[in-house]
MARTILUM-356032 format. One record per residue (C-alpha): residue number from 1; residue in three letters; x, z, y. Coordinates in steps of 0.001 Angstrom, whole numbers, plus 500000, padded with zeros to 6 digits. Layout:
@pos=NUM, code=ALA, u=X, w=Z, v=Y
...
This chain:
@pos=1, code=UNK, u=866516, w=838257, v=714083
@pos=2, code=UNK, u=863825, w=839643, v=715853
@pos=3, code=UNK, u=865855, w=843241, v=717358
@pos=4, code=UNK, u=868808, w=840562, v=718126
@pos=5, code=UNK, u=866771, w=838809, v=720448
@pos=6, code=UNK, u=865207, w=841780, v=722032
@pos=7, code=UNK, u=868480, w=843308, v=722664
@pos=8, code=UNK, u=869512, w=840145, v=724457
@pos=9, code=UNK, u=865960, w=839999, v=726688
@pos=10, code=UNK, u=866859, w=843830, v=727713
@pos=11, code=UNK, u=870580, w=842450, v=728062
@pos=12, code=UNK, u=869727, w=839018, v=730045
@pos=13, code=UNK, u=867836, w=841185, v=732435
@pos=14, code=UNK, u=871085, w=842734, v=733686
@pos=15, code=UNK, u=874382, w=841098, v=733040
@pos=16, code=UNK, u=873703, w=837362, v=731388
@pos=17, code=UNK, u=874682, w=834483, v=733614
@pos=18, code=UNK, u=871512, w=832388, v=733166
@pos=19, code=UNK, u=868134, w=833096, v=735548
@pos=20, code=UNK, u=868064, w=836222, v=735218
@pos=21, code=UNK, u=871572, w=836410, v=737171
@pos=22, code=UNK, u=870054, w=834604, v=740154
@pos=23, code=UNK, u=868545, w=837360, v=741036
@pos=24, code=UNK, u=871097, w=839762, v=740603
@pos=25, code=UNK, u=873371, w=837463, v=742535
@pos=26, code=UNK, u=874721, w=837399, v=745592
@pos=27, code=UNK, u=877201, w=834646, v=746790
@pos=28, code=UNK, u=879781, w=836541, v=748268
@pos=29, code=UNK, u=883039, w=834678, v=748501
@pos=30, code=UNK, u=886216, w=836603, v=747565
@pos=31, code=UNK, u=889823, w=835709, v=749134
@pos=32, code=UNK, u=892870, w=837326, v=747114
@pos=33, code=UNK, u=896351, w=836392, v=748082
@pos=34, code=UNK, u=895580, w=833078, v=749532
@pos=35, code=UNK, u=893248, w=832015, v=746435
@pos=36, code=UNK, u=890385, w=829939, v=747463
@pos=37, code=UNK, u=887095, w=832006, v=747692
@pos=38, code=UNK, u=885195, w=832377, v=744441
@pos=39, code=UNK, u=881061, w=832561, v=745096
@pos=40, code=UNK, u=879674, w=835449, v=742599
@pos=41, code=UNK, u=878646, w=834893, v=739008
@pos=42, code=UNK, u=882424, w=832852, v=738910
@pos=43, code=UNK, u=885205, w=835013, v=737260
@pos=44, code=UNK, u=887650, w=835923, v=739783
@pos=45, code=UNK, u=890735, w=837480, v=739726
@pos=46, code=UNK, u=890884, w=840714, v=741389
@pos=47, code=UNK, u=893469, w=843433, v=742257
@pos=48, code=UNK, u=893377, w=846256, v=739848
@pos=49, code=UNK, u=893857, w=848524, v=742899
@pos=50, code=UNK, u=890743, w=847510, v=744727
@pos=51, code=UNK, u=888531, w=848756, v=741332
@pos=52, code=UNK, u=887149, w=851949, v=741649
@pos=53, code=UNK, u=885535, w=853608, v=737924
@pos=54, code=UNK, u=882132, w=853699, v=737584
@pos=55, code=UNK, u=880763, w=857029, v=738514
@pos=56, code=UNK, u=877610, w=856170, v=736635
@pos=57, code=UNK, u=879710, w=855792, v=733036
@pos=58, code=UNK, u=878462, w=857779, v=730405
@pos=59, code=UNK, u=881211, w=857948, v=728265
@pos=60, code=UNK, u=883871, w=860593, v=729448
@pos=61, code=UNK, u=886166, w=860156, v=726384
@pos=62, code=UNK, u=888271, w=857735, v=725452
@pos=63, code=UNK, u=890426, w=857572, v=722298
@pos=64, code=UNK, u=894416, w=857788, v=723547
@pos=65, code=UNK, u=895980, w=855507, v=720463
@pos=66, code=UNK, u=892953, w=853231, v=720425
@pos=67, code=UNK, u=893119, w=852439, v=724803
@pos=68, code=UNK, u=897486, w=852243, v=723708
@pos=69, code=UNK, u=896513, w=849491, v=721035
@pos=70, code=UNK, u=893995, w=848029, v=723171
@pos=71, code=UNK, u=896972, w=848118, v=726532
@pos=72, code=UNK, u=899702, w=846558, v=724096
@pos=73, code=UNK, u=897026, w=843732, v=722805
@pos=74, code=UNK, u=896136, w=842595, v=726447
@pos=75, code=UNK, u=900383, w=842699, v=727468
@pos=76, code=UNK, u=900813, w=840055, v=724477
@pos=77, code=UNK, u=896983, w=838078, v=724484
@pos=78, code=UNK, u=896105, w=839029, v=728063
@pos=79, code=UNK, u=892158, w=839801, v=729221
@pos=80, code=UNK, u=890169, w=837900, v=726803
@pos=81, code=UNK, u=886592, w=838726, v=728153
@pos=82, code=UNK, u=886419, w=839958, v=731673
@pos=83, code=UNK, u=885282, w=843441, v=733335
@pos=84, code=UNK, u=881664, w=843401, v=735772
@pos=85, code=UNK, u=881970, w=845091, v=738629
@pos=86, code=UNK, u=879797, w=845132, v=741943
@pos=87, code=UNK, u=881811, w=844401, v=745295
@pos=88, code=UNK, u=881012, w=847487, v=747968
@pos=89, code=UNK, u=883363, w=846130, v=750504
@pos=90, code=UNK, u=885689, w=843055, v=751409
@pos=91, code=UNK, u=888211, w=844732, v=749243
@pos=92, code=UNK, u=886587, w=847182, v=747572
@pos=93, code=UNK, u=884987, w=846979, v=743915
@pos=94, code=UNK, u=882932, w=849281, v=741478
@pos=95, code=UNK, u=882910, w=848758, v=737924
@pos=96, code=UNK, u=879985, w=847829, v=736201
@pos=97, code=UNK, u=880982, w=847502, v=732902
@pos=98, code=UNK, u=884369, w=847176, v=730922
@pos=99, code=UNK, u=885924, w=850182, v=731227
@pos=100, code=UNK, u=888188, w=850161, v=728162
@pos=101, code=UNK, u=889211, w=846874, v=729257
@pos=102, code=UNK, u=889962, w=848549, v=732798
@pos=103, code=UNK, u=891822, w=851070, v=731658
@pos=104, code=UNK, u=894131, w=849463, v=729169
@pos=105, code=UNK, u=894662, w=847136, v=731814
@pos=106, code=UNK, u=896046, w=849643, v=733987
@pos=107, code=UNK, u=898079, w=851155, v=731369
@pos=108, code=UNK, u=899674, w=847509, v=730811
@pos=109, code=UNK, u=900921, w=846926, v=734113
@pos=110, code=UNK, u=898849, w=844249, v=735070
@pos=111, code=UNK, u=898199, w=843756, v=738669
@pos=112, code=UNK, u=895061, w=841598, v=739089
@pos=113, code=UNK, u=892216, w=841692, v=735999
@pos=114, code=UNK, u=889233, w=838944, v=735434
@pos=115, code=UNK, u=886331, w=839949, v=736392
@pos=116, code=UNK, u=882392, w=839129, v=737136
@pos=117, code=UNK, u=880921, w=839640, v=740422
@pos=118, code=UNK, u=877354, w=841073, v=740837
@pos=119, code=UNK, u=874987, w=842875, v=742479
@pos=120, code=UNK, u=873164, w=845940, v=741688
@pos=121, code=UNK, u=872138, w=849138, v=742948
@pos=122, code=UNK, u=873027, w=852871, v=741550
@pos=123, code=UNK, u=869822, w=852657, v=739258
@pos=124, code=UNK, u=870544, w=849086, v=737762
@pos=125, code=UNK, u=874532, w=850335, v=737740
@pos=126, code=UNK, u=873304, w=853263, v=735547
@pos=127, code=UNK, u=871140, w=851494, v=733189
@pos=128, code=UNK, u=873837, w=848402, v=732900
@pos=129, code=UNK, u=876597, w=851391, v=732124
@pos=130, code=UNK, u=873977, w=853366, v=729286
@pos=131, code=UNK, u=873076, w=849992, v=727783
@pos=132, code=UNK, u=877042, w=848935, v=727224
@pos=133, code=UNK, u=877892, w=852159, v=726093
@pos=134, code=UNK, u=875080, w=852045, v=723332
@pos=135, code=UNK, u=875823, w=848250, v=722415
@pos=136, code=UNK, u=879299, w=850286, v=720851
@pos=137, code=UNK, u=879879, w=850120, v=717215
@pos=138, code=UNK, u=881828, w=853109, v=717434
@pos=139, code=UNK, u=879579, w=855789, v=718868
@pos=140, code=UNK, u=877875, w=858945, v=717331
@pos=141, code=UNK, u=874526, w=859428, v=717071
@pos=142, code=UNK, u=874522, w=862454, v=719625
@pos=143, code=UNK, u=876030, w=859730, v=722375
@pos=144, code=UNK, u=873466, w=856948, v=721550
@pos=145, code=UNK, u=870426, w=859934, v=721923
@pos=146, code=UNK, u=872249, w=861073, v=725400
@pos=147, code=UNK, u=871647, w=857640, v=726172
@pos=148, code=UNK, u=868626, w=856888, v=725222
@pos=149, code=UNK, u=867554, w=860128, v=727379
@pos=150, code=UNK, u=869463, w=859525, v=730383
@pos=151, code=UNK, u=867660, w=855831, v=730155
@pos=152, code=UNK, u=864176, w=857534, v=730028
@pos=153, code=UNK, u=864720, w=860268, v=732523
@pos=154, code=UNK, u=867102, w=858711, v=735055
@pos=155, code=UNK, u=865717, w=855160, v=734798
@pos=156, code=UNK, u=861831, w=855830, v=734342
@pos=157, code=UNK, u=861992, w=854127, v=731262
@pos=158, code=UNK, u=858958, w=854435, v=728752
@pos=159, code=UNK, u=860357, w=854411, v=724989
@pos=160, code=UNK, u=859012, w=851363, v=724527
@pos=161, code=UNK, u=860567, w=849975, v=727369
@pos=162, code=UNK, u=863315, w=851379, v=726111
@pos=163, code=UNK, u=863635, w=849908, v=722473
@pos=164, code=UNK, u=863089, w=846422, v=724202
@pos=165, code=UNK, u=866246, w=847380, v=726101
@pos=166, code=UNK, u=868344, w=848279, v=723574
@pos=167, code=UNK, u=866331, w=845884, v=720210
@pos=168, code=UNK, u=865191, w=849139, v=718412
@pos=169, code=UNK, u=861720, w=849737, v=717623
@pos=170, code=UNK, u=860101, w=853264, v=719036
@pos=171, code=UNK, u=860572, w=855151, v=715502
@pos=172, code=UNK, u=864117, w=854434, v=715533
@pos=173, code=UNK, u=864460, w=855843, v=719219
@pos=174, code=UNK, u=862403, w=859087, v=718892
@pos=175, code=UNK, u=864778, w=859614, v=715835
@pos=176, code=UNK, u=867746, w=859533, v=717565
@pos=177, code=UNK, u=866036, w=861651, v=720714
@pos=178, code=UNK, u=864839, w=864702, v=718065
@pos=179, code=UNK, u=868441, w=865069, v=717562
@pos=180, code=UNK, u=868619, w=866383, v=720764
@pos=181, code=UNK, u=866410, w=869172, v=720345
@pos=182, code=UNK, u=868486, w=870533, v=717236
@pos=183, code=UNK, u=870549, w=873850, v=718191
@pos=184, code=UNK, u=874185, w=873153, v=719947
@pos=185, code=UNK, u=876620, w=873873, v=716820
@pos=186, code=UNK, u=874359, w=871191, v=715201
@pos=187, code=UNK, u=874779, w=868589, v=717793
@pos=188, code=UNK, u=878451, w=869380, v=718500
@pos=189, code=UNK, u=879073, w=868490, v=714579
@pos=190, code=UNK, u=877284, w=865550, v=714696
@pos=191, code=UNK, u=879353, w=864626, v=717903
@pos=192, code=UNK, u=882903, w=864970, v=716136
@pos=193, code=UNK, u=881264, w=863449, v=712802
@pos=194, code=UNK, u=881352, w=866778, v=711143
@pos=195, code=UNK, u=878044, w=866365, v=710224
@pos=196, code=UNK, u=876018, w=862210, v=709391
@pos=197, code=UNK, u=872973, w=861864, v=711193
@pos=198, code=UNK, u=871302, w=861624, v=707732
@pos=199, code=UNK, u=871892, w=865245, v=707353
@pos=200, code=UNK, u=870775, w=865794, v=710876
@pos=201, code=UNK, u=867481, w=864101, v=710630
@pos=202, code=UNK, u=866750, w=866213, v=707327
@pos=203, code=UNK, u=867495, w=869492, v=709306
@pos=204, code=UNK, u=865544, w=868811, v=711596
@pos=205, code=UNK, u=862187, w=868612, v=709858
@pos=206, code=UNK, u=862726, w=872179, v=709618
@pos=207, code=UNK, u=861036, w=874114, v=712771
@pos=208, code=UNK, u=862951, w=877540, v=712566
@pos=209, code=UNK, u=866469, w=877138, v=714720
@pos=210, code=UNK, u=867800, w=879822, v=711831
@pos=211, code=UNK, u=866937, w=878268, v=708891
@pos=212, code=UNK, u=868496, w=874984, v=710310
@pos=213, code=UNK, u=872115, w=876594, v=710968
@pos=214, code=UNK, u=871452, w=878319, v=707628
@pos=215, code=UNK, u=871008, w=875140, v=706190
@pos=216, code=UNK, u=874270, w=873199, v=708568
@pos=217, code=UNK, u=876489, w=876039, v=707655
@pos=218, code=UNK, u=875209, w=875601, v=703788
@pos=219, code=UNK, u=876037, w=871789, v=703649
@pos=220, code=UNK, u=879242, w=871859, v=705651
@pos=221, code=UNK, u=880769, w=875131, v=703235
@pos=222, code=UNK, u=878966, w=873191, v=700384
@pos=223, code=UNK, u=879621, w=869648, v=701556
@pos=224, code=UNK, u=876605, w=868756, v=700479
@pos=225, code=UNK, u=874684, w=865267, v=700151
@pos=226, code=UNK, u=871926, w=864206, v=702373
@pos=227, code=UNK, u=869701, w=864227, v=698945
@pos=228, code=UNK, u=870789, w=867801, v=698448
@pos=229, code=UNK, u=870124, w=868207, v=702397
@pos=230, code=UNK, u=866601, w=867095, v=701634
@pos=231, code=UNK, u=865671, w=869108, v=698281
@pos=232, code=UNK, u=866808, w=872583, v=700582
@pos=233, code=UNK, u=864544, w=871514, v=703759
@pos=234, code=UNK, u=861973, w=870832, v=700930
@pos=235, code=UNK, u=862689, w=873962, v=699338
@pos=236, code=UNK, u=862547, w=876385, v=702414
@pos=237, code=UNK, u=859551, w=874195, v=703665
@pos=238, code=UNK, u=857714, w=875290, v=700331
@pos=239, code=UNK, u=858338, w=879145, v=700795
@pos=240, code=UNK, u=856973, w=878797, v=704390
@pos=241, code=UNK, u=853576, w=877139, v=703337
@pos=242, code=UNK, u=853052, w=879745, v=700410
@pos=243, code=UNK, u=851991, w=882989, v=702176
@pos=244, code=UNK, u=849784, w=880745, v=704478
@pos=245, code=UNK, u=848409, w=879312, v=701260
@pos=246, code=UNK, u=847783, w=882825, v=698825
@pos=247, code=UNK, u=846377, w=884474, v=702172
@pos=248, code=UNK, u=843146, w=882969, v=702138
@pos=249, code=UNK, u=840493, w=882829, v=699358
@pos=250, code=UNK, u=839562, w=879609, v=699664
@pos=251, code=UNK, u=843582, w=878415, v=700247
@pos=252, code=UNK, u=845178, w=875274, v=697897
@pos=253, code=UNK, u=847576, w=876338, v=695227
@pos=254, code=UNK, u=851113, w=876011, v=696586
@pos=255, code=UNK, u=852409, w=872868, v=697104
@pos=256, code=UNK, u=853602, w=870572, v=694585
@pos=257, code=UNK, u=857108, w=869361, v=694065
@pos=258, code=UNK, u=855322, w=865806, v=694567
@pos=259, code=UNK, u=853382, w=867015, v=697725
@pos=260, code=UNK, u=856598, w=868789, v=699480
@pos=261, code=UNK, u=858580, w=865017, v=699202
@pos=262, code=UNK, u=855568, w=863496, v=700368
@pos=263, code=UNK, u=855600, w=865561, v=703306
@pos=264, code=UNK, u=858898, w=865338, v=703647
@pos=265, code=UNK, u=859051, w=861601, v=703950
@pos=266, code=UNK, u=856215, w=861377, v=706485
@pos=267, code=UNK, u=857910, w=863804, v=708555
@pos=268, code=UNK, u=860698, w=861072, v=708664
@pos=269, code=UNK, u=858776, w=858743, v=708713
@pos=270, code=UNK, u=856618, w=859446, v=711981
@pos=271, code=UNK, u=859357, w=861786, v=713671
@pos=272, code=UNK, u=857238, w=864698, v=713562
@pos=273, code=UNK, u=856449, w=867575, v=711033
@pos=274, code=UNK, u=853801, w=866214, v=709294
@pos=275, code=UNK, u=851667, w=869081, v=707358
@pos=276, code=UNK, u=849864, w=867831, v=703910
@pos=277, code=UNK, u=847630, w=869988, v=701897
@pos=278, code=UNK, u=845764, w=869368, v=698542
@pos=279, code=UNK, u=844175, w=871499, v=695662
@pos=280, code=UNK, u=844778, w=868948, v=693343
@pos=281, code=UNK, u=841962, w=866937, v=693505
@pos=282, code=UNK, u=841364, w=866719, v=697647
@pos=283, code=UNK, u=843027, w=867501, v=700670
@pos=284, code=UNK, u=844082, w=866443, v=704018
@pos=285, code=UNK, u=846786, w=865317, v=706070
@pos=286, code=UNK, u=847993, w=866523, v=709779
@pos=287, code=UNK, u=850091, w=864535, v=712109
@pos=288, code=UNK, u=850660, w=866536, v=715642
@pos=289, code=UNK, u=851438, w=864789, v=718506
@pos=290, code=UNK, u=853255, w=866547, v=721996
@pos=291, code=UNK, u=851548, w=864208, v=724352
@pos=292, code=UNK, u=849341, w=860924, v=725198
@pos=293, code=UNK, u=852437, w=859234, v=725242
@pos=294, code=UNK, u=853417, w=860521, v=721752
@pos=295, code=UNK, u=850099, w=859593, v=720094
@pos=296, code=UNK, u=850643, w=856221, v=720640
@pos=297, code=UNK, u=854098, w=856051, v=719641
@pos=298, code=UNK, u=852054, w=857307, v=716279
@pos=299, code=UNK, u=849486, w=854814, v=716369
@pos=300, code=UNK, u=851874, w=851877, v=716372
@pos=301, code=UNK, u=853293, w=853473, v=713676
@pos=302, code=UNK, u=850509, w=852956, v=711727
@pos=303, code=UNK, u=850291, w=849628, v=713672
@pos=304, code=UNK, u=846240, w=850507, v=715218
């Protein structure tokens, strides 16, 4: 209950029509073909030639048969919930959000659409864009972590800021954003759902670009499981530790099969590679962190 409210707090801030909307607001009233004028936050009906796309949209691909299904639905049921846009002249309008909707309307015939009327900037157009696009049931987890990066980059948004936005806690969005960091072939897989982001986020624990297309190419030829995904990271992380570990004189025994899941898990866990060591009856644990910023995301991990 608790991420559904969030992701209506980070929603409500942008497109709900309760307080939030008066101050995105602006009563503008709109005249088509001798209609009375509508004031803004009303759904109007507006000429599907005055629309301009969204230059801010995120989402550059749409599937053909689904927007054909989608055109032949609204010919027979009509708009059932209406498009956003922003109005940049008398008859002039930029779309906020809807752009299925807009598009299968277009490929229906239809002449005038429903729509909301509001007002936002190119930064509050961007972020209302990213944070439809990731409310989508249907997208991969290489479009969500574009998302979540364009929203931190191109809207100064901290990740926490960010999980509020979008009702995910800061674990869940540094996983998705340490996709991004795993070599092209990787991501493009994940993309066309070649590969599950199960078996992404177990390839990634592994530092060495090679060894993770060694181990991609392995579980696509293999069609492995993400368990079997896991034992191989586990594995190759193993035979990395033991030279470091028979190098010194006063270096633990190698790692146990007990230890390597351990570490394993904690990498997942805390979205970094997490380094344990033990000799069997004491040892330690290591948990890096890039930046200020990513030591906290750690600590409220471990909720201090």
């Amino acid at each position: 209950m608790s991420k559904k409210k969030a992701l209506g707090r980070g929603l409500s801030a942008l497109l709900s029509d309760n307080e939030a909307d008066e101050k995105l607001e602006v009563d503008i009233p709109v005249a088509i073909q001798g209609v009375p004028p509508k004031p803004a936050g009303g759904i109007a009906e507006i000429p599907v030639a005055q629309i301009e796309t969204n230059p801010f949209q995120p989402r550059t691909h749409f599937d053909e048969d689904a927007l054909l299904e989608l055109a032949e639905s609204i010919r027979v049921h009509g708009i059932i919930q209406p498009i956003t846009v922003r109005r940049l002249s008398q008859n002039q309008y930029q779309l906020i959000s809807g752009e299925r909707r807009f598009q299968a309307s277009k490929l229906a015939g239809l002449e005038m659409i429903p729509a909301y009327i509001r007002s936002a900037d190119d930064q509050q157009m961007l972020e209302m864009a990213l944070i439809e696009n990731i409310q989508r049931e249907n997208l991969n987890a290489i479009e969500i972590a574009l998302s979540y990066q364009r929203l931190i980059s191109e809207c100064h948004l901290k990740q926490e800021e960010l999980g509020e936005r979008v009702g995910k806690n800061r674990a869940t969005v540094t996983n998705y954003l340490r996709l991004l960091k795993l070599p092209p072939d990787i991501q493009i897989a994940v993309r066309d759902n070649k590969l599950s982001m199960g078996h992404a986020r177990a390839i990634i624990n592994v530092e060495n670009p090679e060894q993770q297309l060694y181990i991609f190419k392995k579980t696509l030829n293999e069609e492995l499981s993400v368990r079997k995904v896991e034992e191989l990271v586990r594995e190759l992380s193993g035979k990395k530790n033991e030279p470091a570990q028979t190098s010194s004189a006063t270096a633990s025994s190698p790692a146990s099969k007990e230890i390597t899941q351990l570490q394993a898990s904690l990498s997942s866990h805390f979205g970094t590679r997490v380094v344990v060591k033990s000799d069997g009856k004491r040892g330690e644990i290591k948990i890096p962190f890039l930046s200020v910023e990513d030591l906290n995301r750690i600590l409220d991990i471990l909720k201090m």
